[in-house]
N, C-alpha and C positions, 0 to 999 in steps of 0.2 A: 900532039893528037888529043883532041878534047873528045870527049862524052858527056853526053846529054842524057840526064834523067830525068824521067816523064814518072812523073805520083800521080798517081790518080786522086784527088781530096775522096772521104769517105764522107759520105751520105752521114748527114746530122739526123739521130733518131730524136722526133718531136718530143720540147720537152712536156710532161704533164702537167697539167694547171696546180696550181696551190691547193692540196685539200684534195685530192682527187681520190686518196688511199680510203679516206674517212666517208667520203660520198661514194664508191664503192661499197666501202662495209652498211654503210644504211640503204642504199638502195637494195643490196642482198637479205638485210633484215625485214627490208621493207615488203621484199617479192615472195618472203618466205613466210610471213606474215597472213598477205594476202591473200598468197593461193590454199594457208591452212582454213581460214576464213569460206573458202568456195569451196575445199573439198567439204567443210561440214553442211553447207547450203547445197550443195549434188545428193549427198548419203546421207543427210540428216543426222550425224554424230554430234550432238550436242558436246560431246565428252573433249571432242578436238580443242573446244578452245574452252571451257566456261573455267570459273575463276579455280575452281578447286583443281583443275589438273596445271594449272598456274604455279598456284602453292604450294602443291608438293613437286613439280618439276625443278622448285629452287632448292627445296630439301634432297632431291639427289642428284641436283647439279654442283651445286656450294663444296661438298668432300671432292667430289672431280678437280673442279675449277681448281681447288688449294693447292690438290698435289700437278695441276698441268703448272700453275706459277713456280711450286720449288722446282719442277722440271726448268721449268723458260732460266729461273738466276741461274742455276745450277748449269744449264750446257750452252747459258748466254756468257758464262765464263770460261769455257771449255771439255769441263766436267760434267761425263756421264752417271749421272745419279737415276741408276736403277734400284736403288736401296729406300727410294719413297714409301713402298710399301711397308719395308719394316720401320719405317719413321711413323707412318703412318699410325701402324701397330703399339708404337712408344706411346702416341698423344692418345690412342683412344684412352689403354691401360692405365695412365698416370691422371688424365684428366676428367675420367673417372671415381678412382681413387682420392683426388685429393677435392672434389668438387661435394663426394660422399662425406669424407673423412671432418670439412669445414663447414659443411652445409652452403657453403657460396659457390654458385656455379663459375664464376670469373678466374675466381681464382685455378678451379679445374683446366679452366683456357687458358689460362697463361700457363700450368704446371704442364699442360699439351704442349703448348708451344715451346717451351723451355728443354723438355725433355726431346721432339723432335730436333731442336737444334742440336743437342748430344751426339746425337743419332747422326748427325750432319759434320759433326764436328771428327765425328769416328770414320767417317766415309773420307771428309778431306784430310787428317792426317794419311789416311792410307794413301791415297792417289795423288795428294800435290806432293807430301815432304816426303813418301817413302815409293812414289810411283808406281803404285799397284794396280794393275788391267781397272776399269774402270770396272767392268762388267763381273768380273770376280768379287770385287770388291762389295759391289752393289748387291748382288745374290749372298754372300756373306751373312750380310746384316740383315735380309729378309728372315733368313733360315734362322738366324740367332734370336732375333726379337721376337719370333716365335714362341720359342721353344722358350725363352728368358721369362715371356710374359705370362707364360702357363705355370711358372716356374712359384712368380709372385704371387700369382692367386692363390696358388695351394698355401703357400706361407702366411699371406694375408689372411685370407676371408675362412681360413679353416672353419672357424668357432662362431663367424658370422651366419645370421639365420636369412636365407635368400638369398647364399651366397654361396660361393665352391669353386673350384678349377677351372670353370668355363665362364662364370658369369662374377657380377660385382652387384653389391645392394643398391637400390635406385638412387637416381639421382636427381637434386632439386633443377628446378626448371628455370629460364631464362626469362625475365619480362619479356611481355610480346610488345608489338607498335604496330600503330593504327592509327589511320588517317581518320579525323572525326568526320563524318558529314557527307563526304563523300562518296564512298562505297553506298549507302543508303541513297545517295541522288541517284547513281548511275543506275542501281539494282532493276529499275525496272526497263532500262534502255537494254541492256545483259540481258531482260526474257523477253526483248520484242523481237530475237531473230532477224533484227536489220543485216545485210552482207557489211560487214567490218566494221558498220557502228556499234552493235551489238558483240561482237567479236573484243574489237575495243574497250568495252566499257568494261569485259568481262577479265581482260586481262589488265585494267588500271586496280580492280576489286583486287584479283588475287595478289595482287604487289601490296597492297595499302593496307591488309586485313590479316592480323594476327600474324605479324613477320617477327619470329625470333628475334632478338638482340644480337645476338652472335652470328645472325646470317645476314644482317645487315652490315656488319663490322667484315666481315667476309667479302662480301662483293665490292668493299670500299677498297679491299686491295687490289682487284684487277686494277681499276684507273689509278691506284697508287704505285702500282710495279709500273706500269707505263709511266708515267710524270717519271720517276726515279733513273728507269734506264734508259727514257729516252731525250729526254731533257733538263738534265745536269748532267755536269762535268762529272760528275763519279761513276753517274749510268752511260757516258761516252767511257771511259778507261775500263770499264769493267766487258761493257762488249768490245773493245778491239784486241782484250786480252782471249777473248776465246777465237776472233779472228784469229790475229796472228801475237804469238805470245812473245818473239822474239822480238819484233818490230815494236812493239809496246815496252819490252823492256829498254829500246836503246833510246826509249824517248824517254825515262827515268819514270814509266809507272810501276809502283810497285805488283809487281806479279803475282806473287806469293800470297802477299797480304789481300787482293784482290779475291782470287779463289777461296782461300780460304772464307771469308765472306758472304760471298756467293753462293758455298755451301751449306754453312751455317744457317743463311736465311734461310735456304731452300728447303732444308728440314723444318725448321720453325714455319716455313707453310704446309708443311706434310704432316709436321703436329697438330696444326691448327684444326688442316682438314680431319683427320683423326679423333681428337677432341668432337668435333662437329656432331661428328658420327655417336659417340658415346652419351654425349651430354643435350642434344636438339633431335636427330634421327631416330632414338629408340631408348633416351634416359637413362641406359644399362649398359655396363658394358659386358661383351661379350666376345669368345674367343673365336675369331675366323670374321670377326666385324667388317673389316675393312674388303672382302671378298673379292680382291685384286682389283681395288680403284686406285692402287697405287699405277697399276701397269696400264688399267684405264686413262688416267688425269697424262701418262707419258703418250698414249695414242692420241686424245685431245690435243695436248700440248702440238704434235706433229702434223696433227690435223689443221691446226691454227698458223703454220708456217713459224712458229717458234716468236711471234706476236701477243699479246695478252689479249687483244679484240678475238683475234681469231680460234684461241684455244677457250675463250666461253662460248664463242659457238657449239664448238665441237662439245665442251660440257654438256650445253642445253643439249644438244642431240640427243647426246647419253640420257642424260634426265628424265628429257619427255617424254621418249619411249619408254621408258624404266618406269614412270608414272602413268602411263597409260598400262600397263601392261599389270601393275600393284590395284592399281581402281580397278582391273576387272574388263578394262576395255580389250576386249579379243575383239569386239566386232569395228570399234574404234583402228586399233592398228591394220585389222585389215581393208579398210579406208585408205590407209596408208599407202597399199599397194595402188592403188590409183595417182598418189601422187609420186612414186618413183617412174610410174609408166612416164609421166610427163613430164619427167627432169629425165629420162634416156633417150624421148623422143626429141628432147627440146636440147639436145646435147648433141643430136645424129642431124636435126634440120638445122646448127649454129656449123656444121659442117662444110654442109652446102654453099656458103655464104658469096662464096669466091666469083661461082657462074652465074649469068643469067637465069638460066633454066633452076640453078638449081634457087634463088632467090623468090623466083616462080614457084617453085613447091613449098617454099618454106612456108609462102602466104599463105596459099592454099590450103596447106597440111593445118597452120594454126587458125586460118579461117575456120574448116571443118571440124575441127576440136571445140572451140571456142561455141559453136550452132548447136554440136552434142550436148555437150555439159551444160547450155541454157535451154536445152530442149526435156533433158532429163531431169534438169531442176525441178520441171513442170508446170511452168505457167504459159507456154502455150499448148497445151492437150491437145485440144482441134485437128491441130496442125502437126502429131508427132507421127503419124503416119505416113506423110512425105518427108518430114524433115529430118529424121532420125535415120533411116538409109541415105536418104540424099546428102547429109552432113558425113557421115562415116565415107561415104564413096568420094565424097571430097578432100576427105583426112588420107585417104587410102592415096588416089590418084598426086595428092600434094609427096606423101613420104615416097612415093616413087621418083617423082620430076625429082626430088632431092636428092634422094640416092644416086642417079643418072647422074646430077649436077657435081656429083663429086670424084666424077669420074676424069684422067687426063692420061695422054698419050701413054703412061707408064704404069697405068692400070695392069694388073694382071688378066687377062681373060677369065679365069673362075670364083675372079672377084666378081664380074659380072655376071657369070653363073650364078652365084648364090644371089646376087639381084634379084635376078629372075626365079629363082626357088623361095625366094620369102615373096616376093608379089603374089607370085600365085599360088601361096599357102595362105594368104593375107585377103586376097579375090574370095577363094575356096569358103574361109569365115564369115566374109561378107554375105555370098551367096544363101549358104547355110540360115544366116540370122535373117533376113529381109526376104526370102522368096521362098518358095516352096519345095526347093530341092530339100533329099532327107539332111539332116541335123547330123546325124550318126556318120556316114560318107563321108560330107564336108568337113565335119571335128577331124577324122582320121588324116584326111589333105592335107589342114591347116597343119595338126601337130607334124606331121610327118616333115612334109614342104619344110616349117619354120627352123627345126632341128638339123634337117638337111642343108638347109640351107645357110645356118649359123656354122655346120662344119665343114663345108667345104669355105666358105669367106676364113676359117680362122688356116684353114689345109694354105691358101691365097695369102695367106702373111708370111709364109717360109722362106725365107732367103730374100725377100722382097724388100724397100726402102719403102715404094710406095703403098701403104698399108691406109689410105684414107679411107676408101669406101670399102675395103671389109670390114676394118673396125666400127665406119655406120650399118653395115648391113647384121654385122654379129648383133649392134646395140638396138636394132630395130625389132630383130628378132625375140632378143632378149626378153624386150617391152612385150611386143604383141603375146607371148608366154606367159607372160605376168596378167595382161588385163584379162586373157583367158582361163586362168585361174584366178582372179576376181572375181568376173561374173560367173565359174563355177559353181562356188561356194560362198558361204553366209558370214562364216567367222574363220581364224586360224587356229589352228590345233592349240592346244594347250602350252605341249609343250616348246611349242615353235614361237608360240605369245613371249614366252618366260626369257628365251634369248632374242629376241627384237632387239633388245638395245646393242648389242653386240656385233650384231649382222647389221645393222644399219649404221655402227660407227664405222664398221671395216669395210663397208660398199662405199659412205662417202670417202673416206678417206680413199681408197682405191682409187675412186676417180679422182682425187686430188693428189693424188703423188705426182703426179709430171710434174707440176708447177712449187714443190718444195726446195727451200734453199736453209741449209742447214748452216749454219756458224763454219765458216772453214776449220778452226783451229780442234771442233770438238771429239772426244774422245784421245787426244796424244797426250803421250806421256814426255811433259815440259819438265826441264832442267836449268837452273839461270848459267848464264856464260859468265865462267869464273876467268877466260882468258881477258 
């Protein structure tokens, strides 16, 4: 008696073209680029792009970047190195001191970097050879190089004048680099206000003009950890030991000696960043310096998918808010809020994509966007009296067709309730801003509707699979809350300016957690098979 087996072949998933990771990451720089560009040509922030929020955006992206790379060796081995921070703490302290002590700043960087390796070197004996929680381990050595560093200064700099428990005597400074000739051609393209030529030239100035020596040495390590782990043979053995540690050891790599390595560097970039900090960001060092960019560079670092392209984005994020918000830019960042309205809008109409209809709204929705923000620019005046309702009611009537569009047989019913309560919280604002009904009414509708509305779509995700169109109805909602405090108000509060950067690393990253893939091997505690 025979039997017949029927396989079904599995469906080949298309392979990607050559190069497709890389033209991703540029076209993302490229669209991030552009749209800061036209938010400064809508609001007239000059502050968004011109050269000087350029150059210091790499002064407090550089200490980030350093410590997300000792993050990337460190859990591209399998090793959780939450102890950045106190490595961090090691290179400011020491590369301060010895950059004072020698009057050569170089040498302070390398005694940083020297010293964070310590630091690195202290963290993997704990967790390779003696197997200690990563996370214990890590918080250890923040608490101790604290408290270690305070320790030294009272010892050192007692008798020093300018100097004491908290702080160190200044320290000499790094030649700068500068592009001759250049920066003077473009300068006057940078004040014609062209959309992106002008954007452009102003961000070629701030790269070419007065860039530290040591922040160029700095950013030469991103593309130097990528070449290293991702094309050689020792950056192939060193990631499949944080994949799978056992499988690497039956292939005769060494395991041991890999992590340890790993770690080592990983501090020696946490020093480096540290140093940065001490000897480029404020010449001094000082106690509480590094103001948790250790645990910063570890959120970059995951922001970036555990990548070195992707965790200098997530730097810059850090940075540029951080720099806008140090220049004074309140009215600058709240600019900003305009452009999150359009990456949640632009995230809720990529929803849609599936339907007809909803492909229909998508147009529509960025057609009307698109008519606003060239209407509010202001060069056609004439004509903003029909265009400006009739653009918004087309933005309105498109994020409807879209939301409908994301709708299928296993929609919940109050998923489309809340549809219908943000439309016509959405309508209600429309009405209000373009016609004569009172302002006062239709404000209460709007907020009321949009809040209403956001909570019953999130009531509509409970026990549900299909969760598409409340999560675009919650994210529309969101939006429309947001440009309505925009147009509320002129600038953000003080103290809401001050944490921008914070709140804007942990919103994008929020929305980029689905799509993270971590090292499988990382955080376990590895033992080699003695049998």
């Amino acid at each position: 008696m025979s039997q017949e087996l029927n396989v079904k072949p599995t469906a080949k998933t298309p392979a990607r073209p050559k190069g497709w990771a890389r033209w991703r990451f540029l076209t993302l720089l490229g669209a991030v680029f552009v749209s800061l560009a036209g938010l400064r040509v809508i609001t007239g922030q000059d502050m968004l792009t011109d050269a000087g929020t350029v150059s210091t955006t790499l002064v407090f992206a550089v200490p980030i970047a350093l410590a997300a790379l000792g993050g990337l060796w460190a859990e591209r081995a399998g090793i959780i190195n939450i102890g950045l921070e106190g490595m961090m703490i090691l290179g400011t302290w020491f590369g301060a001191y010895f950059a004072w002590s020698t009057a050569d700043p170089w040498i302070g960087m390398l005694a940083g970097v020297v010293a964070g390796m310590a630091g690195g070197l202290i963290h993997a004996v704990a967790t390779v050879t003696f197997a200690v929680d990563h996370i214990v381990s890590g918080v250890a050595i923040n608490i101790l190089m604290l408290g270690a560093m305070r320790y030294l200064s009272i010892l050192v700099y007692a008798d020093v004048p300018q100097a004491g428990a908290a702080q160190s005597p200044a320290t000499p400074d790094f030649p700068t680099l500068s592009l001759p000739v250049l920066p003077d051609l473009l300068q006057p393209v940078a004040a014609s206000g062209i959309f992106v030529v002008s954007d452009a030239a102003s961000f070629v100035i701030g790269l070419t003009t007065n860039m530290s020596a040591l922040t160029f040495v700095a950013i030469m390590m991103i593309p130097l950890s990528y070449l290293v782990l991702w094309k050689t043979t020792f950056g192939l053995r060193l990631r499949s030991v944080g994949e799978n540690a056992d499988a690497a050891e039956s292939l005769g790599v060494a395991v041991y000696r890999l992590k340890y390595t790993a770690v080592i560097v990983s501090g020696g970039m946490a020093g480096m960043g540290g140093a940065f900090l001490s000897l480029v960001a404020s010449n001094i060092y000082q106690e509480g310096q590094t103001g948790g960019r250790g645990y910063i560079g570890l959120a970059a670092m995951i922001f970036g998918n555990w990548r070195p392209g992707g965790l200098a984005m997530g730097a810059s994020l850090f940075g540029y808010t951080d720099a806008l918000q140090v220049r004074g830019g309140g009215a600058a960042i709240h600019a900003l809020l305009l452009l999150f309205v359009a990456a949640l809008l632009a995230w809720a109409v990529w929803r849609a994509r599936r339907s007809l209809i909803g492909r229909a709204g998508a147009v529509a929705a960025v057609a009307g966007a698109l008519v606003y923000a060239f209407v509010s620019a202001g060069p056609p005046a004439g004509f903003s009296d029909i265009l400006l309702p009739a653009s918004g009611l087309l933005l309105l009537v498109g994020l409807l067709l879209a939301l409908v569009g994301t709708r299928t047989s296993e929609t919940p019913v109050l998923a489309t309730v809340a549809v219908g309560l943000v439309t016509v919280a959405a309508l209600a604002y429309w009405l209000g801003s373009f016609t004569a009904l009172p302002a006062a009414e239709t404000t209460t509708v709007f907020v009321a509707g949009t809040v209403l509305g956001a909570l019953v779509a999130l009531v509509s995700m409970w026990g549900r699979k299909e969760r598409t169109t409340a999560l675009a109805t919650v994210t529309v909602g969101v939006a429309a809350l947001l440009l309505f405090w925009y147009f509320g108000t002129d600038s953000l509060p003080r103290e809401l300016s001050t944490y921008s950067p914070h709140i804007a690393t942990l919103l994008v990253l929020s929305l980029a957690s689905q799509r993270l893939r971590a090292p499988a091997g990382i955080g376990q505690q590895w033992r080699a098979n003695r049998s």
